[in-house]
C-alpha positions as CSV (number, residue, x, y, z in Angstrom):
1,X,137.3,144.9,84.8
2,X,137.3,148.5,85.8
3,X,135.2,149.4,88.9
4,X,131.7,151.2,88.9
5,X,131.9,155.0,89.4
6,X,129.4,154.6,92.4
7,X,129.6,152.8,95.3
8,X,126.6,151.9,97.5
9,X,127.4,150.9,101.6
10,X,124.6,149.1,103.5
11,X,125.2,148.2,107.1
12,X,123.1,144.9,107.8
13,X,122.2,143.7,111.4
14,X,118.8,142.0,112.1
15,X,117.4,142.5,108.2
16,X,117.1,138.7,107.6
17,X,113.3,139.7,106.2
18,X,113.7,142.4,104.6
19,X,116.8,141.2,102.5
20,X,114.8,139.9,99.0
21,X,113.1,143.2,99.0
22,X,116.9,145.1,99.8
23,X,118.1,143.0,96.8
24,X,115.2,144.2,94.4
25,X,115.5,148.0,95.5
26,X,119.4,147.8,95.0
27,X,118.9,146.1,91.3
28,X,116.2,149.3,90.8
29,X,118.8,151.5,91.6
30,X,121.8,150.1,89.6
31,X,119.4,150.4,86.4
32,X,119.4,154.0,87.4
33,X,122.8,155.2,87.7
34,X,125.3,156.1,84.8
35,X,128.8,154.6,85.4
36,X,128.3,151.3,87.3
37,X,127.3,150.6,90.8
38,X,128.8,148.3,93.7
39,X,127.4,147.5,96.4
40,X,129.1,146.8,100.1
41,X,127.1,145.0,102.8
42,X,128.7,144.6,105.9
43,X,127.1,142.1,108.1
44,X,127.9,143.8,111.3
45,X,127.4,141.1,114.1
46,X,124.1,140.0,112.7
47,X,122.4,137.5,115.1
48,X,119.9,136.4,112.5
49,X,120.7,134.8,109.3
50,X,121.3,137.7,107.4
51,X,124.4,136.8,106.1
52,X,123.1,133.7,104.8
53,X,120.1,134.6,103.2
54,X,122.4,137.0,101.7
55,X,125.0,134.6,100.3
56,X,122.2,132.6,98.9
57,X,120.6,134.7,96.9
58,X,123.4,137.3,95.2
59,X,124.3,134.3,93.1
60,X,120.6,134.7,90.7
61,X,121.2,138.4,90.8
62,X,123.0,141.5,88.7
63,X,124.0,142.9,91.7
64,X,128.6,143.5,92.1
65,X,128.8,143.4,95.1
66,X,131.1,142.6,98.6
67,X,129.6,141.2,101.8
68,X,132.0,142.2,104.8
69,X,131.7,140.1,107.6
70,X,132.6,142.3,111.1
71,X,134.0,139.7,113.9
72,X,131.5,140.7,116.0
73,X,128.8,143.7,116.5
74,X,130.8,146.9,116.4
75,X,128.2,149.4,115.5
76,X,126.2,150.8,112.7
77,X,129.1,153.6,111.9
78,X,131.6,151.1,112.5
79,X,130.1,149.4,109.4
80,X,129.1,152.2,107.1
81,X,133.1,153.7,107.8
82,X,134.4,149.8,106.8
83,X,132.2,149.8,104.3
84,X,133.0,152.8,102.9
85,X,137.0,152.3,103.6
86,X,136.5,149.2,100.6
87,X,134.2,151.0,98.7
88,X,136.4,151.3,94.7
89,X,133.7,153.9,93.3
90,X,134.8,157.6,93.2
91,X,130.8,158.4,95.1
92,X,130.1,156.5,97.7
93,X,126.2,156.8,99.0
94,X,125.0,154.8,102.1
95,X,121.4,153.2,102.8
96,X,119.9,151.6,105.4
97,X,118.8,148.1,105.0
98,X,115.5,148.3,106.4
99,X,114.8,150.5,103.3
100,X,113.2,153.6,105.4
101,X,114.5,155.7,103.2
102,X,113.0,156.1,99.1
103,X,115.4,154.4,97.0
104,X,115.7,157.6,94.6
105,X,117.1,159.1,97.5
106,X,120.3,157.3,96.6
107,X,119.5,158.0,92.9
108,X,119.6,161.7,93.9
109,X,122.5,161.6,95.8
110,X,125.0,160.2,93.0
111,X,123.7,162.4,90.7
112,X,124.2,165.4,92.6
113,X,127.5,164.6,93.2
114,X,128.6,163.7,89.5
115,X,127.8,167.1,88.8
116,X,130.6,167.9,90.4
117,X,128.7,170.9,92.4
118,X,128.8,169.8,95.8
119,X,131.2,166.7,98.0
120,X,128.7,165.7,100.4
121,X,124.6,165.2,99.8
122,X,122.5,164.4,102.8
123,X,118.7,163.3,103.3
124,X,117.1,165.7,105.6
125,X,114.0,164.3,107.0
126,X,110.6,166.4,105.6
127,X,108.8,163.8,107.7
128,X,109.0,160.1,109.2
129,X,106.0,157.9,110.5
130,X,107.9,156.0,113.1
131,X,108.0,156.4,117.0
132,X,110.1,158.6,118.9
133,X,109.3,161.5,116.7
134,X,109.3,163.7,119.4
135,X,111.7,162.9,121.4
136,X,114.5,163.0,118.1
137,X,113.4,166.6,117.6
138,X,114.1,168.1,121.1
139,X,117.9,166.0,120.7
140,X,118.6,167.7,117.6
141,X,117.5,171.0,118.3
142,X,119.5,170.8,121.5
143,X,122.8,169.2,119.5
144,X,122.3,172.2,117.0
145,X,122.2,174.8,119.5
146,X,124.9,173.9,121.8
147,X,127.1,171.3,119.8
148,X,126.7,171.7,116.0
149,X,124.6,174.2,114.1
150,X,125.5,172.5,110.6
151,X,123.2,169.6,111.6
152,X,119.9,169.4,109.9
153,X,116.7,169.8,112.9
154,X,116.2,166.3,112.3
155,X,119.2,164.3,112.0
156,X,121.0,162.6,109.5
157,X,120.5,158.6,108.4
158,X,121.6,158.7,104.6
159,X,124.3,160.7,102.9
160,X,126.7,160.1,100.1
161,X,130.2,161.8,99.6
162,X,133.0,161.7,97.3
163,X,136.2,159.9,97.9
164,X,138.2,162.6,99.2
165,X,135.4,163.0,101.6
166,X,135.9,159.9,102.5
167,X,139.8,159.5,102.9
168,X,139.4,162.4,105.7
169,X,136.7,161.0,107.6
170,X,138.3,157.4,107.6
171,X,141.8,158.6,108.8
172,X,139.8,160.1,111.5
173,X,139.8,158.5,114.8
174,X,137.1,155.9,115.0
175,X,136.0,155.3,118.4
176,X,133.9,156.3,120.9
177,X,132.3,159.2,118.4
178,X,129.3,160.2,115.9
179,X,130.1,159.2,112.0
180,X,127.4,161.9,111.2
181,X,129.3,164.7,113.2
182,X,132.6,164.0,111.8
183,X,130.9,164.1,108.4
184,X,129.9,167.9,109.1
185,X,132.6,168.8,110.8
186,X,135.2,168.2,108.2
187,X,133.7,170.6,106.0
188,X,133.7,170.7,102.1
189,X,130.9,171.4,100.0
190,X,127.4,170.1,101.5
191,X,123.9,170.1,100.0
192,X,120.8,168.7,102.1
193,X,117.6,166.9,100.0
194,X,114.5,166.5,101.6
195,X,112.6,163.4,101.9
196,X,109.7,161.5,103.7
197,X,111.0,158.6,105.9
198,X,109.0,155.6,105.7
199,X,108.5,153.1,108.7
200,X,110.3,150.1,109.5
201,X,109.1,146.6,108.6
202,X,111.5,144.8,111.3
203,X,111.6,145.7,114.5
204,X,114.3,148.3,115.1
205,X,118.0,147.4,116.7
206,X,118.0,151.2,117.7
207,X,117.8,150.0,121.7
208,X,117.5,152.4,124.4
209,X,121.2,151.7,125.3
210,X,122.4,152.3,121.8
211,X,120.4,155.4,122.2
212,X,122.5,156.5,125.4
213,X,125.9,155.2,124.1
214,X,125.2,157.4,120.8
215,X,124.1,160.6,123.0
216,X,127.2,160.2,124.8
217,X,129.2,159.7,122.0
218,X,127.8,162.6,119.9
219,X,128.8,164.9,122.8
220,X,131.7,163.9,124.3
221,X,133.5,163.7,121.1
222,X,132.9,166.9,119.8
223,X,132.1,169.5,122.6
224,X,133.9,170.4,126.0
225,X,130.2,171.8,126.9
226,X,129.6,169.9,129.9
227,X,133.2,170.4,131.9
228,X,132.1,174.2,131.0
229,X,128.4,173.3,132.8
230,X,130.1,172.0,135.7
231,X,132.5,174.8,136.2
232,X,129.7,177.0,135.8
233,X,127.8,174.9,138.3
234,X,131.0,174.9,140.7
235,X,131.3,178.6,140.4
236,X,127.5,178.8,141.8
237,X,128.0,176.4,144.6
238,X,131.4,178.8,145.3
239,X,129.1,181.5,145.1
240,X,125.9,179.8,147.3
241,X,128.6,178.5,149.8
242,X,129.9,181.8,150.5
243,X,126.3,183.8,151.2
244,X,125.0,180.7,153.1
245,X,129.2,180.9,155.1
246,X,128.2,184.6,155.8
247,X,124.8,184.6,156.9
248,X,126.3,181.5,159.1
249,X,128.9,183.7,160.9
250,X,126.4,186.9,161.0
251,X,123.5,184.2,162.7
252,X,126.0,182.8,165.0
253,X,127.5,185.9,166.1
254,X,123.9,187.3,166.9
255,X,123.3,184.5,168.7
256,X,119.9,183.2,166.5
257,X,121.6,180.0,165.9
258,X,121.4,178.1,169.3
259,X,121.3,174.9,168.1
260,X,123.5,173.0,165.2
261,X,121.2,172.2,162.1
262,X,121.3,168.4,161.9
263,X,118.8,168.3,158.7
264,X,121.1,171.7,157.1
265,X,123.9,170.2,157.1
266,X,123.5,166.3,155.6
267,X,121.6,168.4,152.6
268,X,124.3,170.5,151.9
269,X,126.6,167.6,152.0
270,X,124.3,165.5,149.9
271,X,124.2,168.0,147.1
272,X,128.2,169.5,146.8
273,X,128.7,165.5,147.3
274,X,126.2,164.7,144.1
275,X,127.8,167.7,142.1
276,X,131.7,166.0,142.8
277,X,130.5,162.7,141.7
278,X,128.6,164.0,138.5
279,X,132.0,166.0,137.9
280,X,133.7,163.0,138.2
281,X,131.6,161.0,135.8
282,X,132.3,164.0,133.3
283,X,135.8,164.1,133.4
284,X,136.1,160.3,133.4
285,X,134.3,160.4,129.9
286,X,136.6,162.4,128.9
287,X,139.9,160.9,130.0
288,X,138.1,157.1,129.5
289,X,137.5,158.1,125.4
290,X,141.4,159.8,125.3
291,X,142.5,156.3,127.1
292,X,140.4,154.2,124.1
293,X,142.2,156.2,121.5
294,X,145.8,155.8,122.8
295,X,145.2,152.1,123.2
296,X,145.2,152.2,119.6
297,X,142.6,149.6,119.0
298,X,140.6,149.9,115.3
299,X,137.3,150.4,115.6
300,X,136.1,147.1,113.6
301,X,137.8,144.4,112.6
302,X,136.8,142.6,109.2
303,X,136.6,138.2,109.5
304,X,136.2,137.7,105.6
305,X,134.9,139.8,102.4
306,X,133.2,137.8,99.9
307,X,133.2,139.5,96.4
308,X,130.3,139.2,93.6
309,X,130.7,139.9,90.6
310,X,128.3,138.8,87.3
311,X,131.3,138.4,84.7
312,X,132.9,135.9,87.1
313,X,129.0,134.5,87.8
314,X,128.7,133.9,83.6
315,X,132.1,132.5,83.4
């Protein structure tokens, strides 16, 4: 059988609820799209019983499909790049299994790209009733001013792409960095389609510490902005040093200072001490990510693939 021209990637972690309703939207979406869809689910790490609920219940559907198993939690780009490294369709579109985003977003997507117009199509969020509105906006607009000005005010969470797309952005390196930069900085033809982001019906896997991990990530990967902040900071404390040396020398010299300033000095210490350690920290992100990369380790590793198909189900 010849593969579908589309390809559909859905990263799965905690969505043990929301899978019979996952299943439905996908079916809605397969009736909608010219050329045959797949669909990839990679169960990244799941601690529910996601994968099961899944296995159980592609059987009674129409759905061709693969469910990837990850050894263990690697991360949600970690599954949407395995997931699009098996993907057979020439467009590949990825969706988020808590179904935040409208299902003819994915609709949309293929068919912009069959047209041939564009290589990548991304959701640019009009709106989205969840929490943490605020804070996502000041992140973006700060990544777009100082990292990457390409990147939508308010993020990315769905796109879709063409294979050749695709075979840059998975021979890219694959740890310790931001899928959604990478997808921007490569280039090619982009288009952005706006949509209103619904709210979750799970609770969401998007911890604090992921949070952190993806800030640093998003950063570190793509910008030498902050060794340039601490050279600029270093060139100020060069600067402050040398007025506070001089006034020293003029002070002692006068004879004003009669006394040695206990309370001067540990603050002075305490703060060039705090800027060494905080360049440290810096420059150990950097040389710590260059060290993961060397290693050579991939950034997921696949247990099993189960594979779906309705011919082989009626046969």
């Amino acid at each position: 059988m010849s593969p579908p021209r589309n390809s559909l990637v859905v990263p799965v972690y905690g969505n043990s609820r929301s899978i019979e309703a996952l299943l439905e939207t996908i079916e809605g979406i397969e009736r909608q799209v010219e050329g045959g869809l797949e669909t990839i689910f990679v169960i990244d790490g799941s601690p529910d019983d996601s994968r099961e609920k899944l296995l159980a219940a592609l059987p009674e559907r129409t759905i061709v499909a693969q469910v990837v198993n990850h050894a263990r939690n690697f991360g949600s780009f970690a599954a949407i790049r395995t997931g699009m490294s098996k993907a057979r369709g020439k467009y590949i579109a990825v969706m988020a299994a808590d179904l935040q985003e409208p299902p003819d977003l994915v609709v949309e997507f293929l068919r912009r790209l069959a047209t041939g117009e564009v290589d990548v199509v991304a959701g640019e969020r009009a709106s989205r009733d969840d929490r943490g509105d605020t804070a996502s906006k000041i992140y973006w607009n700060l990544y777009r001013r100082f990292i990457m000005s390409e990147i939508p005010a308010g993020g990315v969470d769905v796109f879709a792409c063409t294979t050749a797309v695709r075979d840059v952005v998975c021979s890219l390196e694959s740890v310790h960095t931001s899928l959604v930069a990478q997808l921007f900085w490569v280039g090619f033809r982009r288009e952005m389609i706006p949509y209103d982001r619904r709210p979750s019906a799970a609770p969401s896997g998007w911890t604090f510490r992921r949070k952190l991990r993806y800030l640093s990530d998003s950063v570190f990967a793509f910008t030498d902005l902050p060794v340039r902040v601490l050279w600029l900071i270093g060139l100020l404390g060069l600067a402050l040093g040398t007025v506070l040396a001089v006034a020293v020398v003029i002070a002692k010299a006068s004879g004003a200072i009669s006394v040695p300033g206990y309370a001067a000095t540990v603050l002075l210490i305490v703060f060039f001490g705090s800027i060494n350690l905080v360049g440290l920290g810096i420059i150990g992100s950097y040389v710590w990510r260059a060290y993961d990369i060397v290693k050579g380790r991939p950034g997921a590793i696949v247990n099993d693939v189960i594979i779906f198909s309705p011919v082989d189900r009626d046969g």
